[in-house]
N, C-alpha and C positions, 0 to 999 in steps of 0.2 A: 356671632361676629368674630371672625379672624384677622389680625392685625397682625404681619409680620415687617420687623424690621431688623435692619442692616446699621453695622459698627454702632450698636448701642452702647452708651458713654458717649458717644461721639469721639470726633479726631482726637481731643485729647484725655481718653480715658482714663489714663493713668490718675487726673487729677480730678476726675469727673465723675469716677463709677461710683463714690462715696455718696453721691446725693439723686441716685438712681430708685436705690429699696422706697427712701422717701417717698418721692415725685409717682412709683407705682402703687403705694399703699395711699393715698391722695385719689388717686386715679379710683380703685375700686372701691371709694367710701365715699366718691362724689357725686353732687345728686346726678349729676346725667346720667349716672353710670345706675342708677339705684334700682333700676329694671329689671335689672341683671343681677339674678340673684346667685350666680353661681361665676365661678372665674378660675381659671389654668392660666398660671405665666410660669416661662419658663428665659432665664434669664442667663447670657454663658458668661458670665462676668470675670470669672477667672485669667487677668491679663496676664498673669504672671506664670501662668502655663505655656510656653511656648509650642508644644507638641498638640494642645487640645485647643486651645485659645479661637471663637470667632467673631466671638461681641456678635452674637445672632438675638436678636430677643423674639421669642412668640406669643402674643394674648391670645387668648380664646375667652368671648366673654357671654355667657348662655342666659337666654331671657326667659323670664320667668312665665313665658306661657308655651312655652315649650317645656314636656312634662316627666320625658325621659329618656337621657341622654349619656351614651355611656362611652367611654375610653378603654381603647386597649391597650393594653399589658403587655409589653414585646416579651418581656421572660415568660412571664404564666403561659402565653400564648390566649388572653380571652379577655372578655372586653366586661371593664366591671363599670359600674354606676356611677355615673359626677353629681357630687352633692357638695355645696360650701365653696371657698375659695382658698386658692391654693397657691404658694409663690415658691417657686421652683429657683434657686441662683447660684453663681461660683462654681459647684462643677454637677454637670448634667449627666458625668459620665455614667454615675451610676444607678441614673433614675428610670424606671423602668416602662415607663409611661412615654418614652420618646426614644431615637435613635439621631446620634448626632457624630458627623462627623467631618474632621478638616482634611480638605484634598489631599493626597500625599505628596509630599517636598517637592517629588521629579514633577509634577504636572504646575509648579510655578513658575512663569516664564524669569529666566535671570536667575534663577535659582533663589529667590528673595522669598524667607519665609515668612508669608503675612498671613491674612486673616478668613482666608475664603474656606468655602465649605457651605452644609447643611444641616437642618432640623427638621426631624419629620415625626408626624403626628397621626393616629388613627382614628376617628372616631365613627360611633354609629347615631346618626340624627333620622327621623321616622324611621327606624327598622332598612337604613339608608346605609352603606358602610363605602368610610372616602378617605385616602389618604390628604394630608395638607403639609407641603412639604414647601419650607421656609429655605431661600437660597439666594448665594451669594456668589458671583464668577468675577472672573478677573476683568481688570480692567485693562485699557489701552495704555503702557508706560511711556511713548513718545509719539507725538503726530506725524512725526519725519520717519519713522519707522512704517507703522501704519498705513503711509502713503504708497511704499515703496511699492508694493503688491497688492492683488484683487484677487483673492480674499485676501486678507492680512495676516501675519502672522497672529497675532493674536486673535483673532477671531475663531484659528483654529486651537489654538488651545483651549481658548472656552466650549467648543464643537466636542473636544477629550473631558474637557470638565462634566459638561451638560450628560453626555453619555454616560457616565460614569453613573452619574445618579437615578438615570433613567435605568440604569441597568441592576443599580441595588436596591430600587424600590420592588421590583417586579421578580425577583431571584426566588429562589424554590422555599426560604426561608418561612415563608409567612404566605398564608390564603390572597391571591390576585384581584384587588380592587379599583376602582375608580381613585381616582389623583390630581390635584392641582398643586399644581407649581409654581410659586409667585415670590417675589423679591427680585433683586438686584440683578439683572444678567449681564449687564454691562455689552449689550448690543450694541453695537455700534451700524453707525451707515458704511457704505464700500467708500472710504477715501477715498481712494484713488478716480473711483468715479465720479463721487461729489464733485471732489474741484477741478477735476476736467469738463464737469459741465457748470459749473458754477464759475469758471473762467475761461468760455469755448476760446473768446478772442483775445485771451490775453495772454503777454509775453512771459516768461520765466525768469528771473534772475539767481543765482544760485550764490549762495555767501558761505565760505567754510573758514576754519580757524585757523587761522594764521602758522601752528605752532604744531599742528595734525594734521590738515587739509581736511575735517572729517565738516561735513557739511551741518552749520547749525542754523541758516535758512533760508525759505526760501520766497520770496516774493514774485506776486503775479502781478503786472500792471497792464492797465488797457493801451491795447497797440494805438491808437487815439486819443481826444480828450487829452491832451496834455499827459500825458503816460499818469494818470491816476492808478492809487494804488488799488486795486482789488482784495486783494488776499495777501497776509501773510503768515507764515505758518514756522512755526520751531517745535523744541521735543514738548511744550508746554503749553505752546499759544496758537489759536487757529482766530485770528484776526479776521472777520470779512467785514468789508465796509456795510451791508445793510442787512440786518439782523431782521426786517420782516419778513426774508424771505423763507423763514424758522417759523414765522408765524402766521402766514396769509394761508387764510382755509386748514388753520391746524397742521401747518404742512406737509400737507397733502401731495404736495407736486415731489417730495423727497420720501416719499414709504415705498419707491422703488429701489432704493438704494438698503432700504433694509432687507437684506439677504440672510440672515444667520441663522433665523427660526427654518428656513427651508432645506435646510437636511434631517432633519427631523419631522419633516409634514408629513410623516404616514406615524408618526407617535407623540405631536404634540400638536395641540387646535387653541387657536385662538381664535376673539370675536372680532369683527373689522378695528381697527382702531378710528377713532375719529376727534383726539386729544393732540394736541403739538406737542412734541417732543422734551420728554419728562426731566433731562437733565443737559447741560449746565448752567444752572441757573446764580445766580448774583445771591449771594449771602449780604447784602446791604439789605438792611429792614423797609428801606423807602424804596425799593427796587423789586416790587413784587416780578413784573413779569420779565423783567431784563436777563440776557441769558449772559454767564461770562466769557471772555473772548480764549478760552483755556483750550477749551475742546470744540469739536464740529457737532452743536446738538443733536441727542441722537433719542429712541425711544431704549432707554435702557432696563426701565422699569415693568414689568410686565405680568399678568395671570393668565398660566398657560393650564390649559389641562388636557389629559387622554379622552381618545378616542369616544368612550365610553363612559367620561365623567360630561362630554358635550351633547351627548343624548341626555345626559340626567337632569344639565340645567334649560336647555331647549323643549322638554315637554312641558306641555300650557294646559291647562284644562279651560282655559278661559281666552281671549282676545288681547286681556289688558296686556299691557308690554311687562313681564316679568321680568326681565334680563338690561343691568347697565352697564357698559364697559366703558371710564372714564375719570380722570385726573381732578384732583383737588388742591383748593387753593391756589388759583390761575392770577388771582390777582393781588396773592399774600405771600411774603417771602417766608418760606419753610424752610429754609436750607437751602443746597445745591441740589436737588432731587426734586422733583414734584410728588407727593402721594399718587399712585395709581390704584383703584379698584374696581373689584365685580361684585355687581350683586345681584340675587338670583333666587326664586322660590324652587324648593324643592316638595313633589308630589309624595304624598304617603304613598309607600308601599314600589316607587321607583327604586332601578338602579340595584346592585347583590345586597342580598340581605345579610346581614350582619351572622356571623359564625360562631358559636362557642359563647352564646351572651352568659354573666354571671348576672342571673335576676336575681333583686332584693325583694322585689314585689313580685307576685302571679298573676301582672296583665300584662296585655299586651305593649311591646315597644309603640308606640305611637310617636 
């Protein structure tokens, strides 16, 4: 089981990352967890690194009947044996069991140095070898920006981020394997299109600052009806007056508005989606499903994989349904994100087999 998460500490880490090691040494000593006899975290906690800093954290937590499981070595170049539990924190730079790294400066929109970047992990499960690479993209800095254009600006930044990493996992460095990609992309829907169809008939009104003229919002009201408001939108707030429209059929009626995975659909596959849109959701604990009026809900959170890791979890030897793509805790407030996940059997003896193994035993990987 792979568990990756994004701004671990949470927003205020500074005061938070103290009671982190805790909450994860709890974690691998609890009984749910007691299966599992073997555990990799790896933890970037170092906030005070400005240069290396992502607050990315990664579990990997291996069940005890799975019998032999091994990691590779980006130095060594070979993949040795996981046995026991192992907590990885502070600085990851130099651990040789991962490759991690924060975007470079120029690829931050505003020039704002914050916390984006990746983690990426090798491992071999049946004689199976698959990268798991933990990621985090920028997000939208204002909705009145966002709107301005189709695609957004920011959308293409993330388009230079995502490439970026698509292009260091797969470099001459290291033997070419299957790959998932999962965390934070900060997708967004096409603004601009959204609320051109989500206010066909309604009017504009534009309000700028008095002391600028630079425009801080803008309100859409029905030509009708009493000019009700429909929409309003500033660099922070995307107001619409009926929020089911986020949720009727998981909705469904707006996964045309997600565009951003499709420049990359000849190198990255996803499975249908059929969850409502994973973020922004109300951090009030009595407000499970209520999304906040911040952003235009969007599916942000995602598990993408290559070409080639989607033959590996698509082959069935059987009828039952092995394969789930879908969102948890729909009715329990988690935060502003929902959990997204895949889960998936993999076939002994699928998919490239593992390179350079360092056995501790003389059987076979199974």
């Amino acid at each position: 089981m792979a568990l990756h998460c994004q701004e671990f500490g949470g927003k205020n880490y500074e005061a938070s990352m103290s009671h982190v090691d805790k909450f994860v040494k709890e974690l691998l000593s609890s009984d749910a967890m007691k299966e599992y006899n073997r555990a990799r975290v790896y933890l970037d906690e170092n906030y005070r690194s400005q240069e290396h800093f992502t607050a990315l954290g990664s579990f990997y937590f291996l069940h005890e009947s799975l019998k032999n499981i091994y990691q590779f070595d980006f130095k060594a170049k070979k993949y040795k044996k996981v046995t026991g539990k192992e907590i990885y924190s502070d600085t990851l730079e130099s651990t040789p069991m991962l490759e991690k790294e924060k975007f470079p400066q120029d690829y931050f929109p505003e020039c704002k140095w914050s916390r984006k970047g990746f983690v990426r992990t090798r491992w071999c499960v049946a004689d199976c070898a698959f990268d798991l690479v933990n990621i985090h993209l920028f997000h939208d800095a204002s909705n009145l920006v966002a709107w301005e254009s189709s695609p957004s600006v920011y959308a293409g930044i993330r388009h230079k981020a995502l490439g970026y990493v698509l292009d260091r996992i797969i470099d001459q460095r290291f033997e070419k394997v299957s790959y998932f990609v999962f965390g934070d992309f900060n997708f967004r829907l096409d603004s601009k299109s959204v609320v051109e169809t989500l206010c066909t008939k309604a009017t504009m009104q534009t309000v700028r600052a008095a002391d600028t003229n630079e425009v801080v919002k803008l309100i859409f009201r029905e030509s009708d009806n009493d000019r009700k408001v429909m929409l309003q939108l500033e660099k922070k707030l995307f107001d619409y007056f009926n929020q089911e429209v986020f949720r009727d059929d998981n909705g469904t009626a707006l996964l045309e508005f997600d565009k951003e995975l499709s420049v990359f659909k000849d190198r990255l596959y996803e499975l249908d989606i059929s969850f409502p849109p994973s973020y922004p959701y109300s951090e009030d604990s009595s407000q499970g499903k209520q999304y906040m009026n911040t952003r235009c809900p969007a599916w942000c959170d995602r598990v993408l994989m290559s070409p080639s890791a989607k033959e590996l979890i698509l082959r069935s030897e059987s009828e039952e349904k092995v394969v789930t793509y879908d969102h948890i805790g729909a009715n329990v407030c988690m935060g502003d994100h929902k959990p997204v996940f895949l889960a998936f059997r993999v076939a002994p003896g699928a998919g490239r087999r593992c390179q350079r193994l360092e056995r501790t035993l003389r059987e076979p990987c199974l």
